[in-house]
C-alpha positions as CSV (number, residue, x, y, z in Angstrom):
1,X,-3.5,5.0,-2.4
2,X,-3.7,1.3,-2.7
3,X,-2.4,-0.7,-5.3
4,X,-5.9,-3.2,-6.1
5,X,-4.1,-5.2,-8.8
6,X,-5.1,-5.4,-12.5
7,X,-9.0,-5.3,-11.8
8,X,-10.4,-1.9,-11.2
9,X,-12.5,-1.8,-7.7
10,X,-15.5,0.2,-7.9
11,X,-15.6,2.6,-4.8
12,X,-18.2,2.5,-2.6
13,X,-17.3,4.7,0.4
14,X,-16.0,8.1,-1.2
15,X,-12.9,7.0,-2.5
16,X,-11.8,7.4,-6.6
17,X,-10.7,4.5,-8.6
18,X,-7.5,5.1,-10.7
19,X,-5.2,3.7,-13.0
20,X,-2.0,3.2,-11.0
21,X,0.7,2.3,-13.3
22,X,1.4,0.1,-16.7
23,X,5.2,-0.7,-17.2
24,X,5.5,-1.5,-21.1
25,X,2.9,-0.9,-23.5
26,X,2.2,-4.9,-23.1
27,X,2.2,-4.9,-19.4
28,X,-0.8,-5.4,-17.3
29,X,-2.8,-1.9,-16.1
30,X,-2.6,-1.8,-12.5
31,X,-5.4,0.3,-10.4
32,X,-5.4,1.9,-7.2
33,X,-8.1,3.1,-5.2
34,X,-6.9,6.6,-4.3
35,X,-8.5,9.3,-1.4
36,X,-7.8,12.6,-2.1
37,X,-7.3,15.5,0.8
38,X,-7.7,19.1,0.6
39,X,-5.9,20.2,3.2
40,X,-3.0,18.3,4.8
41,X,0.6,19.0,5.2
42,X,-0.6,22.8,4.1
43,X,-2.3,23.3,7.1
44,X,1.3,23.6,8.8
45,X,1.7,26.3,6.0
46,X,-1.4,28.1,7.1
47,X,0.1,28.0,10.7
48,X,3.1,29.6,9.1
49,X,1.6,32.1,6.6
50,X,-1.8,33.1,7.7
51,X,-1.4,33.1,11.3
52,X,2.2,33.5,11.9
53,X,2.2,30.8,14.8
54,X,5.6,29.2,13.7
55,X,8.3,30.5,11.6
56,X,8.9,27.2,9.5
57,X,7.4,23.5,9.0
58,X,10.0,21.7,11.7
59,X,8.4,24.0,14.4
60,X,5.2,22.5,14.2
61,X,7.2,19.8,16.0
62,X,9.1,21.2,18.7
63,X,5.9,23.7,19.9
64,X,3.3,20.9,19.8
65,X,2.0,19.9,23.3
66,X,2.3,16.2,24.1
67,X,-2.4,16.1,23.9
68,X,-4.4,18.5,22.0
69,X,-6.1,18.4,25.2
70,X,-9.6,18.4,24.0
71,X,-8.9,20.1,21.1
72,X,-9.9,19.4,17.3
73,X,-9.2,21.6,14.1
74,X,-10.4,20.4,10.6
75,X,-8.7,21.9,8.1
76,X,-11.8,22.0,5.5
77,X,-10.7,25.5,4.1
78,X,-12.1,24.4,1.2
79,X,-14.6,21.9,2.0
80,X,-13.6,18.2,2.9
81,X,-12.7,15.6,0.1
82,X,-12.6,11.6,0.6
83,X,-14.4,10.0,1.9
84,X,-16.9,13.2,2.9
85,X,-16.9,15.0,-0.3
86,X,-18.6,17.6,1.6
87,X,-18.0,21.0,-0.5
88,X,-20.2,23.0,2.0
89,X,-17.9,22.2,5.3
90,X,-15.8,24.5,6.1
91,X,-12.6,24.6,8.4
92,X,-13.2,25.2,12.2
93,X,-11.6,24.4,15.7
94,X,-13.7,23.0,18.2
95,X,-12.7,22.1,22.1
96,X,-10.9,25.3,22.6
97,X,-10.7,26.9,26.2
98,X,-8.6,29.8,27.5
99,X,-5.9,27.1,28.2
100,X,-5.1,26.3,24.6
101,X,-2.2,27.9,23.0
102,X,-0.2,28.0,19.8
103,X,1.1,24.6,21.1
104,X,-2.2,23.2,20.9
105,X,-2.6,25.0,17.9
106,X,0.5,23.3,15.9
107,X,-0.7,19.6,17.8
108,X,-4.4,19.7,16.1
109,X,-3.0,20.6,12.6
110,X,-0.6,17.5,12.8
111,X,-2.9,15.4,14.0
112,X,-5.6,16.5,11.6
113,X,-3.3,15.0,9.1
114,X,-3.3,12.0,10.6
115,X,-7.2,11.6,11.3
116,X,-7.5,12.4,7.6
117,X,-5.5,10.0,6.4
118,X,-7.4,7.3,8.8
119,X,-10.4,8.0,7.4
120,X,-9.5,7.6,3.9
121,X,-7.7,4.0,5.2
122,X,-10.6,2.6,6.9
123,X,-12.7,3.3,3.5
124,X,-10.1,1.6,1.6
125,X,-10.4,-1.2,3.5
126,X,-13.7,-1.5,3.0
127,X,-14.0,-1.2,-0.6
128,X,-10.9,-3.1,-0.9
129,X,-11.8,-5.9,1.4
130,X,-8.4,-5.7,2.8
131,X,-6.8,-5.0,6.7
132,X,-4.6,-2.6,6.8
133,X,-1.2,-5.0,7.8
134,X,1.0,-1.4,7.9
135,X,1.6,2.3,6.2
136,X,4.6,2.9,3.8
137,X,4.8,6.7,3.8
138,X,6.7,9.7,1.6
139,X,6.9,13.1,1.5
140,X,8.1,16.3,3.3
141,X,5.3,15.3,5.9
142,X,7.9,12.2,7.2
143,X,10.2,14.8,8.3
144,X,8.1,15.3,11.0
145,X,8.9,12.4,14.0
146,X,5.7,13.3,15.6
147,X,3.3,13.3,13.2
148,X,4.7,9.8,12.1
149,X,4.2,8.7,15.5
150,X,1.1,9.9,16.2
151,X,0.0,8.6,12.5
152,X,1.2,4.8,13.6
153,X,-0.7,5.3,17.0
154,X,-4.1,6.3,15.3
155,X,-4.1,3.9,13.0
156,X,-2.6,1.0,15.2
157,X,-0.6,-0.3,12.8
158,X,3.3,0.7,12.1
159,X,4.4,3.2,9.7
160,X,7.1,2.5,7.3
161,X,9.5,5.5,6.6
162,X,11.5,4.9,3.9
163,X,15.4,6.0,3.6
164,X,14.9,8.2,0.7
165,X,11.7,10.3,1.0
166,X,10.5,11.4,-2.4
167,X,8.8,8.3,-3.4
168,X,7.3,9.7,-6.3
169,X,10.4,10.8,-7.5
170,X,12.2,8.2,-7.0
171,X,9.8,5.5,-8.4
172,X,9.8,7.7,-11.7
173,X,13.8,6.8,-12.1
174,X,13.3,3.6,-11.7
175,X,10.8,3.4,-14.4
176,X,12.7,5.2,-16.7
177,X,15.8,2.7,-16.0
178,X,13.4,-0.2,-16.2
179,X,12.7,0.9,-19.5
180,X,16.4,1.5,-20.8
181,X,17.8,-1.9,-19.7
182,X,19.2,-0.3,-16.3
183,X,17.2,-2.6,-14.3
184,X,16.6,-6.2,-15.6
185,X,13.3,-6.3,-13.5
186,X,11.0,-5.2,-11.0
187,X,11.8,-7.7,-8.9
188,X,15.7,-6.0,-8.6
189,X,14.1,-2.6,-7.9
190,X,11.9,-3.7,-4.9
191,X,15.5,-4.7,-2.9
192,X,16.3,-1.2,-3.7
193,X,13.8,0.2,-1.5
194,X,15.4,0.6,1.9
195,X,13.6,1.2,5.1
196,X,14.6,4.4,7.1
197,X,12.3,4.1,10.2
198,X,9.5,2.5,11.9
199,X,6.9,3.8,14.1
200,X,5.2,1.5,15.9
201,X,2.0,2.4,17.6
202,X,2.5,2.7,21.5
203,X,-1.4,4.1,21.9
204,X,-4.3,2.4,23.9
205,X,-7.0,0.9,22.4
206,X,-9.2,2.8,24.4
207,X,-7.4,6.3,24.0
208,X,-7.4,5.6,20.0
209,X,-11.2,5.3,20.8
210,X,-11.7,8.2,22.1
211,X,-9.5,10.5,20.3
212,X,-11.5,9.6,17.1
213,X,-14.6,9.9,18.9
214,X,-13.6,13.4,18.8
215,X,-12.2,13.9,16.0
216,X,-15.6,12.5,14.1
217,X,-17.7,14.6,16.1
218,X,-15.5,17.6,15.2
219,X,-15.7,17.0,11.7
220,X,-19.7,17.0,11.7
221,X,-19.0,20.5,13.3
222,X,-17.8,21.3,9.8
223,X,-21.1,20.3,8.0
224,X,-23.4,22.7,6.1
225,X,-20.9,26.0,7.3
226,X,-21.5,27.7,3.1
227,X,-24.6,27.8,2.5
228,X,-24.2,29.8,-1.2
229,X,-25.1,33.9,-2.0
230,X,-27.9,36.0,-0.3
231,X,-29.7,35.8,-3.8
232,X,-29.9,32.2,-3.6
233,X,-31.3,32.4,0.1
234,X,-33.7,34.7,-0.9
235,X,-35.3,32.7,-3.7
């Protein structure tokens, strides 16, 4: 998401415009433009549940190989969201050889996560006419060094990991104590937000090239996969 200020933006390029918050029933509306995943941080579930690859979430990390080496998965279980919106793709894994293994396996999923969330960037900035300067981040997801890493390399800009992880959470407090005199002002509550981490991207310009190449190309692999019942095909 990306706060647009008190003007709604009209998307463009797959993306959803929202109201972001109102503090006050006298305050100014703020929107967002807002890209919405399917499938994300529960494709490391999938690795867990479905295919019994790893035993919890923080394995994904310690069995994933330092390249995919050629490797893709899109995780379109249920088709792909923003900025696709694509409800007949379906997930697949494309690259494999006989010299991928469940190491591959748990580096595609992570950095499917990250190639989604590039895509839905590089449409925001676009409809928002902005450059993306960095990426403050939240979530179980930040647990995960490498993902974070690779997330900052893709995107070649840092990410910001802040010291306390549940954003949404969090931000919900401070409303509520905004609203009962706890905090005079916003102003107060942004030096509350402390910074954890930063990533800062250590990746090529010409590897980031290329490992989107694929990734894009992997993702039109996922095109046109459900193609509805044997009654419609018939008529």
């Amino acid at each position: 998401m990306m706060n647009t200020g008190t003007k709604p933006v009209p998307s463009t390029h797959g993306l959803l415009t929202t109201v972001a918050y109102q503090i006050g029933t006298d305050g100014p509306i703020h929107y967002a433009l807002e890209g919405s995943v399917a499938h994300a941080g529960s494709t490391i579930q999938w690795l867990r549940d479905q295919l019994g690859i790893i035993s919890d979430a923080a394995e994904s990390e310690t069995l994933a190989t330092p390249s995919n080496d050629g490797m893709y998965l899109v995780p379109a279980f249920a088709g792909l969201f923003a900025p696709y919106w694509k409800d007949d793709a379906r997930a697949c894994i494309v690259g494999m050889t006989a010299g991928h293994h469940k190491g591959h396996f748990c580096r595609a999923a992570l950095e499917a996560c990250a190639y989604q969330t590039k895509d839905v960037l590089d449409a925001i900035e676009v409809d928002g006419h902005v450059q993306l300067s960095e990426l403050k981040v939240d979530g179980g997801g930040t647990k995960n060094n490498l993902l974070m890493q690779f997330q900052a390399d893709i995107l070649g800009v840092n990410v910001v990991k802040p010291l306390i992880m549940e954003t949404t959470s969090l931000g919900a407090a401070f409303a509520a104590g905004l609203a009962v005199g706890v905090y005079p002002n916003v102003q107060e509550i942004k030096q509350l937000w402390q910074v954890q981490k930063v990533f800062q991207p250590s990746m090529s310009a010409k590897e980031r090239r290329q490992n989107l190449k694929g990734w894009k190309k992997a993702v039109e692999r996922s095109f046109g996969w459900e193609e509805g019942s044997d009654e419609e095909v018939e008529e």
